[in-house]
C-alpha positions as CSV (number, residue, x, y, z in Angstrom):
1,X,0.0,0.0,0.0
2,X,2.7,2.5,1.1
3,X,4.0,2.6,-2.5
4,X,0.8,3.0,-4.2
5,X,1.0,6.1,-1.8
6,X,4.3,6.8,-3.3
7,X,3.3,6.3,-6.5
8,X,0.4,8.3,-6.3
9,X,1.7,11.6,-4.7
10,X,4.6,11.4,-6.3
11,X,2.7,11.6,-9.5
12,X,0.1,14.0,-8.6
13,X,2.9,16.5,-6.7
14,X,5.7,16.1,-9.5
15,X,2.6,17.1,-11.6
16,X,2.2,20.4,-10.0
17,X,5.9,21.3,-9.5
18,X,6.1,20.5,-13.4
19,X,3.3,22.8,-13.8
20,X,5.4,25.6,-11.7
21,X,8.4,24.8,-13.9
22,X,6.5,25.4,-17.0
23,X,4.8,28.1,-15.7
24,X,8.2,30.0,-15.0
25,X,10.0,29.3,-18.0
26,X,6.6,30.9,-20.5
27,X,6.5,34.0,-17.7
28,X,10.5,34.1,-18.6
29,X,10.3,34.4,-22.5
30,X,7.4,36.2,-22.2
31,X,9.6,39.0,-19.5
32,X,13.0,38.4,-21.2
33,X,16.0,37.5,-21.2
34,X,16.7,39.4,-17.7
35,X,14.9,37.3,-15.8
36,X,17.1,34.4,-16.8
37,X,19.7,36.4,-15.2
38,X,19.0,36.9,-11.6
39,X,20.3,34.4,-9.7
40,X,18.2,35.1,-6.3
41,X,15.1,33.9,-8.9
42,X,16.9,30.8,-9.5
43,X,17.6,30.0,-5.7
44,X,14.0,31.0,-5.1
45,X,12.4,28.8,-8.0
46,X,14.5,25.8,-6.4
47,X,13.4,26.8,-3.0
48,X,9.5,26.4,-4.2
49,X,9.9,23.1,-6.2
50,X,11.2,21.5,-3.3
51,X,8.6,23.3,-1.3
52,X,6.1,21.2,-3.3
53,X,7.8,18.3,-3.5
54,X,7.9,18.3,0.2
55,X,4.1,19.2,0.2
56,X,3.7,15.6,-1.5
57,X,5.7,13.8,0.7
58,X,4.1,15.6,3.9
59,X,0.9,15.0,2.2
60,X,1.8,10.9,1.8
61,X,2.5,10.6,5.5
62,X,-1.3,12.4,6.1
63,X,-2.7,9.1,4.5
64,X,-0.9,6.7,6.5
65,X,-2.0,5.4,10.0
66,X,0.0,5.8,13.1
67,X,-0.3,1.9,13.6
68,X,1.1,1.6,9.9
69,X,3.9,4.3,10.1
70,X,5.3,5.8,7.3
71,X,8.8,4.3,5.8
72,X,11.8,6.1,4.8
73,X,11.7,4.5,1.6
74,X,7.6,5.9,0.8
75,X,9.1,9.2,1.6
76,X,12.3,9.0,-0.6
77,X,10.5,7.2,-3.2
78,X,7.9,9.9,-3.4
79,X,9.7,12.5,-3.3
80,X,12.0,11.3,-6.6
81,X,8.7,10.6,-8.9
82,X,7.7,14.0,-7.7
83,X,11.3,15.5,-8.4
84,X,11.8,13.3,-11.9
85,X,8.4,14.7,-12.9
86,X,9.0,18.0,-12.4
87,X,12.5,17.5,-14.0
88,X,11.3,16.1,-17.0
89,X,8.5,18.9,-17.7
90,X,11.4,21.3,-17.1
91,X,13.3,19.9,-19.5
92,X,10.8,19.3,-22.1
93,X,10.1,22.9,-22.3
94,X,13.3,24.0,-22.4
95,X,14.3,21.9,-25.5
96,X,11.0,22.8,-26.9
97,X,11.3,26.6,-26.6
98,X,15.1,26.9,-27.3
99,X,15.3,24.4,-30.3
100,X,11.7,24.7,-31.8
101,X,10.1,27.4,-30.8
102,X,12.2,30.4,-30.3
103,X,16.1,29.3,-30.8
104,X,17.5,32.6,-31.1
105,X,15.9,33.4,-27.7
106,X,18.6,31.0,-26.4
107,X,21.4,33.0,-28.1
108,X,19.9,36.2,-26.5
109,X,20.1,34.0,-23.1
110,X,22.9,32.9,-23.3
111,X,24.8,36.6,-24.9
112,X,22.8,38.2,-21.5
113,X,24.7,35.3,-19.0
114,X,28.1,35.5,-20.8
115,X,27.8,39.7,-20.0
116,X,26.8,39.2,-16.3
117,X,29.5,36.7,-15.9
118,X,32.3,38.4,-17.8
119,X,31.3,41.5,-15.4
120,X,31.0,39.8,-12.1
121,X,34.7,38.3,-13.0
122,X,36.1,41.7,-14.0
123,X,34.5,42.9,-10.6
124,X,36.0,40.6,-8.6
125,X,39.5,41.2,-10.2
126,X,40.2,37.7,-12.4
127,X,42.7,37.7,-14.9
128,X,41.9,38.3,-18.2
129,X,43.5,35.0,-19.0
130,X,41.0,33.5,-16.8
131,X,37.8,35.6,-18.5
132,X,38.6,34.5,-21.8
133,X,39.0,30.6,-21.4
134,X,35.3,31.1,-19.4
135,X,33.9,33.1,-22.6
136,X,35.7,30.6,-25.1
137,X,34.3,27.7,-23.0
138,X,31.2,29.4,-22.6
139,X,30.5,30.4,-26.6
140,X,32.0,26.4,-27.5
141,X,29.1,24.8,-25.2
142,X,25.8,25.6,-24.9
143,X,24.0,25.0,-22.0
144,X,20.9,25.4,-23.8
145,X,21.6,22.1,-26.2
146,X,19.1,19.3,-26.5
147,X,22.8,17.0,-25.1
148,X,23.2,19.4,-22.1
149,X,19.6,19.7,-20.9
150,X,19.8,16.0,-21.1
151,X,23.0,15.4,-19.0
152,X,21.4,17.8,-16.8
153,X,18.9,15.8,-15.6
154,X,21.1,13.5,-13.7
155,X,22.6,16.1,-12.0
156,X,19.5,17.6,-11.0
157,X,18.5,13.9,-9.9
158,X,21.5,13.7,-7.8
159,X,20.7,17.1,-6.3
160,X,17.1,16.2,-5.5
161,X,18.2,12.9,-4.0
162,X,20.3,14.1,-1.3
163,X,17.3,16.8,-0.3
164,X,14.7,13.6,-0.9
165,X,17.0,11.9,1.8
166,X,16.9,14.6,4.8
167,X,13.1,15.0,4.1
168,X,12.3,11.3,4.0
169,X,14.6,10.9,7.3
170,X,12.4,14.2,8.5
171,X,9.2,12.5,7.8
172,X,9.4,9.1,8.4
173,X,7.2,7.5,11.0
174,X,7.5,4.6,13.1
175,X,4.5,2.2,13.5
176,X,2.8,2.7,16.6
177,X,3.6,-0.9,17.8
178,X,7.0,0.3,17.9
179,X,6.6,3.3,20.6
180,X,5.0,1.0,23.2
């Protein structure tokens, strides 16, 4: 039963953090290119995903008994479909916007992030050696490319994993027949 429970809110919660995904990447094309250069947005759209991912997990745990408890493994396990969901849509979009939709929006996002971090390493004084093997590197591989998005959903998985593993350890739940 407990991983029909994962199953299901993993599904249902990975659903809605996709939807958030999505729904951030159409308000950023339709803002601009800025808005995929402030990095307290990007902190702040990771900090809500997992806010909803947690919301699925916490949300699990309501539909279990205390007699049955709640494993560690329901709580991981839902929070990864939730987290692969939300990946996936993420991901989706992106290759669907920057490669069919709109490619030269990706140039103009990626041009905006090479200029912020060209400044931010002038500002804080690197060499100009240093500058221009992060703008050659930068120019050579695009982190908008259908291969990149793609290898960046194992590192994102990774990433979610270790946060999946402090919430599950958070919210697991002894049965009751253990606390007597």
């Amino acid at each position: 039963m407990e991983q029909g429970l994962a199953r299901k809110f993993g599904l249902k919660f990975g659903a809605y953090a996709g939807a958030f995904t999505l729904l951030y990447g159409i308000a950023g094309y339709l803002i601009g290119v800025e808005i995929y250069t402030k990095w307290w947005l990007g902190i702040l759209i990771w900090v809500v995903t997992i806010g909803i991912l947690v919301a699925g997990v916490l949300q699990a745990r309501k539909q279990t008994t205390l007699e049955n408890g709640f494993s560690f493994k329901t709580a991981f396990s839902t929070f990864i479909i939730a987290s692969l969901i939300a990946m996936i849509v993420g991901v989706a979009f992106n290759i669907l916007l920057f490669h069919v939709i709109d490619p030269e929006f990706a140039v103009q996002v990626e041009e905006a992030i090479l200029d912020l971090s060209v400044g931010m390493m002038e500002k804080f004084g690197a060499p100009q050696a240093s500058i221009d093997e992060a703008v050659d590197q930068m120019l050579n591989d695009s982190q908008f490319s259908i291969k990149n998005q793609l290898l960046g959903l194992p590192k994102g998985l990774i990433f979610y994993a270790i946060v999946g593993l402090i919430v599950a350890a958070a919210t697991k739940r002894k049965p009751a027949f253990f606390n007597e």
